[in-house]
C-alpha positions as YAML, in Angstrom:
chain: A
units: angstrom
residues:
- id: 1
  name: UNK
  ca: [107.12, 101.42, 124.14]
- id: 2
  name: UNK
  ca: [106.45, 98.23, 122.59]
- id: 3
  name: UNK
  ca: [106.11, 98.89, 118.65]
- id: 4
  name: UNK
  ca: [104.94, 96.51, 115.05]
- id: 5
  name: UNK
  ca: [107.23, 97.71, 112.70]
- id: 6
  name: UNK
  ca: [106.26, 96.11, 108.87]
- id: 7
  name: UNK
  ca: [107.86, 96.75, 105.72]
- id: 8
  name: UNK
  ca: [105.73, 98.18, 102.83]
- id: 9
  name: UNK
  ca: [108.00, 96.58, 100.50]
- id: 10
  name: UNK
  ca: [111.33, 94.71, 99.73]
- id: 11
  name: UNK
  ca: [113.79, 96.86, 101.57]
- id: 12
  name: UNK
  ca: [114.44, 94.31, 104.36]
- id: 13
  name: UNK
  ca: [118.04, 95.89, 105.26]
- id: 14
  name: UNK
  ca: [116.66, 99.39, 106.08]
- id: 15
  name: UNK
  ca: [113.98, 97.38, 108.44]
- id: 16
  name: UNK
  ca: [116.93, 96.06, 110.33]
- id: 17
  name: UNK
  ca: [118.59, 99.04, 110.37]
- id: 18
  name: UNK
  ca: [115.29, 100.88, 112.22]
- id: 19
  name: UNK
  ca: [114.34, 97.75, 114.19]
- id: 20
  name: UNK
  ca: [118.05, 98.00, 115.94]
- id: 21
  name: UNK
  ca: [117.96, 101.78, 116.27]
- id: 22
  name: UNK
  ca: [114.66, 101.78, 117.71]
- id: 23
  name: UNK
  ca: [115.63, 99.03, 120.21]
- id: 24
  name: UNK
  ca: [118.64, 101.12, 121.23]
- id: 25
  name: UNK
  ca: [116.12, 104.17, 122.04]
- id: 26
  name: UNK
  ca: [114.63, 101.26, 124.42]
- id: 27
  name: UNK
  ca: [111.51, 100.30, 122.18]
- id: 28
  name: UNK
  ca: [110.53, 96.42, 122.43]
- id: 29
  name: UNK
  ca: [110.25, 96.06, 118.48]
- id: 30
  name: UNK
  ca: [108.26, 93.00, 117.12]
- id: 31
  name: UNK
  ca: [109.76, 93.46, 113.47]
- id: 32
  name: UNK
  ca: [107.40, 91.41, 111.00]
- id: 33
  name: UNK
  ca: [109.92, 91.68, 108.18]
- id: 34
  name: UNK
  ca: [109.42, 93.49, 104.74]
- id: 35
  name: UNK
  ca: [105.89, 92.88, 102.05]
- id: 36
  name: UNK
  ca: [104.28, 91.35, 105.33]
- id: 37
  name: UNK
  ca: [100.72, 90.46, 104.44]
- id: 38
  name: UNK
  ca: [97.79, 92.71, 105.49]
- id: 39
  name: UNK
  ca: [96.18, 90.38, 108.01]
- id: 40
  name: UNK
  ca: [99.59, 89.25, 109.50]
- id: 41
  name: UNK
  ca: [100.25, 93.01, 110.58]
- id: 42
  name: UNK
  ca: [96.66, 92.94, 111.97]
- id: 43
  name: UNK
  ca: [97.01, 89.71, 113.56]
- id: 44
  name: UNK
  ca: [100.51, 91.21, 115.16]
- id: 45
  name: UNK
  ca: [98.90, 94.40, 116.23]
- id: 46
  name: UNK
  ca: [95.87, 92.53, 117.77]
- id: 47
  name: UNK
  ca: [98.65, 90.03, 120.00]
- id: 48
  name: UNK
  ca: [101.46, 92.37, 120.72]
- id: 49
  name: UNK
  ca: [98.54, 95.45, 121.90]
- id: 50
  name: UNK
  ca: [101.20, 97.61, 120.73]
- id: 51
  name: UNK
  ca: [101.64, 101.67, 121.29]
- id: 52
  name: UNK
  ca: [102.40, 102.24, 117.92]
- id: 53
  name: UNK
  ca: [102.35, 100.68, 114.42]
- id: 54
  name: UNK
  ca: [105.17, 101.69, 112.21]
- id: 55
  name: UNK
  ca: [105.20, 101.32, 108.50]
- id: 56
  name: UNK
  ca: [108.27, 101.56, 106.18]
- id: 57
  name: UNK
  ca: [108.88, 102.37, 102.57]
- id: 58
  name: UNK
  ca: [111.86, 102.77, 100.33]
- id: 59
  name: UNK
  ca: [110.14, 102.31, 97.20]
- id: 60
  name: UNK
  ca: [107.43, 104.83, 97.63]
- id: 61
  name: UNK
  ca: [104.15, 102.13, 99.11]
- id: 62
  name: UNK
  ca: [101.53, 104.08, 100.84]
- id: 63
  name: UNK
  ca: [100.72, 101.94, 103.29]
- id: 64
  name: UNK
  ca: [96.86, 102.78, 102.30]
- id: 65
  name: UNK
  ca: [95.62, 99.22, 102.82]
- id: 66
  name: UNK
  ca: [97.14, 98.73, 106.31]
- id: 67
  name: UNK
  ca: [95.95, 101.97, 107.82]
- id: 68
  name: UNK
  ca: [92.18, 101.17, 106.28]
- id: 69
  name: UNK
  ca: [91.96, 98.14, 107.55]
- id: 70
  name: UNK
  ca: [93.78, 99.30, 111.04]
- id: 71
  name: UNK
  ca: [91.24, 102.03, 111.36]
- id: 72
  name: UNK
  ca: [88.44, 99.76, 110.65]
- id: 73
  name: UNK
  ca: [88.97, 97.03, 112.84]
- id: 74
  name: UNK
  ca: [87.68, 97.85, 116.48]
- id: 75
  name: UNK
  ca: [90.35, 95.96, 118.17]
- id: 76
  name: UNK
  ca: [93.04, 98.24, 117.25]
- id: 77
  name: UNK
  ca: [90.55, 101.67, 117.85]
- id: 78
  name: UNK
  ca: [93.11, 104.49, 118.70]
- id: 79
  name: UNK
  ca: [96.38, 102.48, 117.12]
- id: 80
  name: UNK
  ca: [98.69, 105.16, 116.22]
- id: 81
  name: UNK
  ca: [100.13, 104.54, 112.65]
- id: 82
  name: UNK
  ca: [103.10, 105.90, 111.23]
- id: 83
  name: UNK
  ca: [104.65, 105.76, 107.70]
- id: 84
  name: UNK
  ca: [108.31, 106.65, 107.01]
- id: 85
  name: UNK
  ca: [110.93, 106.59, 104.31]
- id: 86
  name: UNK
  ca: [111.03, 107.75, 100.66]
- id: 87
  name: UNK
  ca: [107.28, 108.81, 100.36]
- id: 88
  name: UNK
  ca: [105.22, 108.34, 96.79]
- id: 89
  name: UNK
  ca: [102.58, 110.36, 98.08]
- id: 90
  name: UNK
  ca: [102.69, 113.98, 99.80]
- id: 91
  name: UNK
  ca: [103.05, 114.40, 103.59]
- id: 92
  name: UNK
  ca: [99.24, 115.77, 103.67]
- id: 93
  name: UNK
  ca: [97.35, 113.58, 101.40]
- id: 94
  name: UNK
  ca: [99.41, 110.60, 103.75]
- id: 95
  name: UNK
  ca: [97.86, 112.56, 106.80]
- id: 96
  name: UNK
  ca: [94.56, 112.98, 105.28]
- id: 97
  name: UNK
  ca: [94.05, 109.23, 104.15]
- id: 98
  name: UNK
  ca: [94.69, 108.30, 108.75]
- id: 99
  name: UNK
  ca: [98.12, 107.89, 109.24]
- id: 100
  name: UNK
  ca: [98.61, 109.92, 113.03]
- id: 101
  name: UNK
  ca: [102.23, 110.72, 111.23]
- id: 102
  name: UNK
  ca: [104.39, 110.47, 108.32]
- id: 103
  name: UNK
  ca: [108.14, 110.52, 107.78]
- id: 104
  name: UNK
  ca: [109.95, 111.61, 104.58]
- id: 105
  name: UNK
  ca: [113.54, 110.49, 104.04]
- id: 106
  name: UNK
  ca: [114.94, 113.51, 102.23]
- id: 107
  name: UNK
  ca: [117.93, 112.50, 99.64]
- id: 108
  name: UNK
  ca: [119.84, 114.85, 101.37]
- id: 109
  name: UNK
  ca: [119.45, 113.83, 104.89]
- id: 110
  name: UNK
  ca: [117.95, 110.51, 105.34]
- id: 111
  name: UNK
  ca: [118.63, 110.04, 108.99]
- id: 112
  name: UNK
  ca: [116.22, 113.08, 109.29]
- id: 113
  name: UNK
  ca: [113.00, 110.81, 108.95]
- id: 114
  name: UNK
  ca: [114.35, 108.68, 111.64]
- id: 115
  name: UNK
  ca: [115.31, 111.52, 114.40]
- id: 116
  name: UNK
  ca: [111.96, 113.14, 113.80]
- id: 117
  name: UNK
  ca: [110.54, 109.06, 114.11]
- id: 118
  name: UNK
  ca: [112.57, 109.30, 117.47]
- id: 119
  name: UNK
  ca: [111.21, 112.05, 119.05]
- id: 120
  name: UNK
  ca: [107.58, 111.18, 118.26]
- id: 121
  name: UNK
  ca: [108.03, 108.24, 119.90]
- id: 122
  name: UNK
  ca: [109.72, 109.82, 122.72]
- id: 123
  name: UNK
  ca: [106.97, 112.02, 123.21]
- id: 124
  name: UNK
  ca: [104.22, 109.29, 123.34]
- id: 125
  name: UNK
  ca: [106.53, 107.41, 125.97]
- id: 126
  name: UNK
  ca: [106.83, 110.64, 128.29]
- id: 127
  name: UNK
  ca: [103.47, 110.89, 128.33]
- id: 128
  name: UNK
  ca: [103.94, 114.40, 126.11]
- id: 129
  name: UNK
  ca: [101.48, 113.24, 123.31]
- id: 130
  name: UNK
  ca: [99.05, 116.07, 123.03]
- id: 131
  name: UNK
  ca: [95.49, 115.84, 122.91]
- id: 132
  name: UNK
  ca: [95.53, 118.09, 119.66]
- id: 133
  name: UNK
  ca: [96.96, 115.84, 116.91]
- id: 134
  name: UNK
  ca: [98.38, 118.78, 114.88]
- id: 135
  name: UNK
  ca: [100.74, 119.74, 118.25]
- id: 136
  name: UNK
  ca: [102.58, 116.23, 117.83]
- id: 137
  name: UNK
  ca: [102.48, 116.66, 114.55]
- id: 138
  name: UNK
  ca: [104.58, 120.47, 114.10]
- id: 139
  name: UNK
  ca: [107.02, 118.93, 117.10]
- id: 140
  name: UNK
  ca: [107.45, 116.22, 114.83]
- id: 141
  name: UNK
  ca: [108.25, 118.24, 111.59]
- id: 142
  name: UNK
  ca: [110.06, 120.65, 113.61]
- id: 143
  name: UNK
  ca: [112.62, 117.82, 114.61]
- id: 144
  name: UNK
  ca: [113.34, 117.12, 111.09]
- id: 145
  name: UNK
  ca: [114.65, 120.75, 110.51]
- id: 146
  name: UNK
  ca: [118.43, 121.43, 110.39]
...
């Protein structure tokens, strides 16, 4: 699956760090590099016709702006957008402002947000993505589980 990843903020290393292990799950990743400007991401996501538009954080960004402006634009209707990392917001008021799914990097087991990123993923590719968001989104949060 071709995928925009962006970086919310200055944590370029943890980009690089997703960008490679997303390439090694056989994503084409068109990384845009951390505090990337609103319109750039649009701009990339208009181009690259991506199948999904991943958003990171490590200092707790919500990503608010992007997704607004991604949902408003009729270009990108249907973009999936995703936000992971160390959250400032909850899981459902993330969900409830449009993002299709949100990752939380728990202290405790950080590499969680990125298996559960995985299999979502995974299950677009496969042609598994359900019809009913809230399916995708309990396999999702189920793969984060120990």
């Amino acid at each position: 699956m071709k995928i925009v990843l962006s970086g919310l903020d200055a944590a370029a290393w943890s980009l690089v760090a997703l960008q490679v292990v997303l390439e090694r799950a056989g994503h084409d990743v068109r990384a845009l590099g951390a505090r990337t400007p609103v319109e750039v991401v649009l701009g990339a996501c208009r181009r690259e016709r991506p199948g999904c538009l991943v958003l990171s954080t490590a200092l707790g960004a919500s990503g608010v702006d992007v997704v607004r402006r991604v949902r408003a634009d009729l270009d990108l209707a249907g973009l999936p957008v995703v936000l992971g990392g160390r959250l400032g917001r909850t899981r459902e008021e993330l969900l409830a402002l449009g993002f299709d799914e949100v990752f939380p990097a728990a202290a405790t087991d950080p590499g969680g947000a990125v298996a559960a990123l995985r299999a979502y993923l995974a299950g677009y590719r496969s042609g598994q993505k359900q019809a009913d968001p809230h399916t995708a989104r309990n396999r999702c949060h189920e793969a984060v589980r120990p």
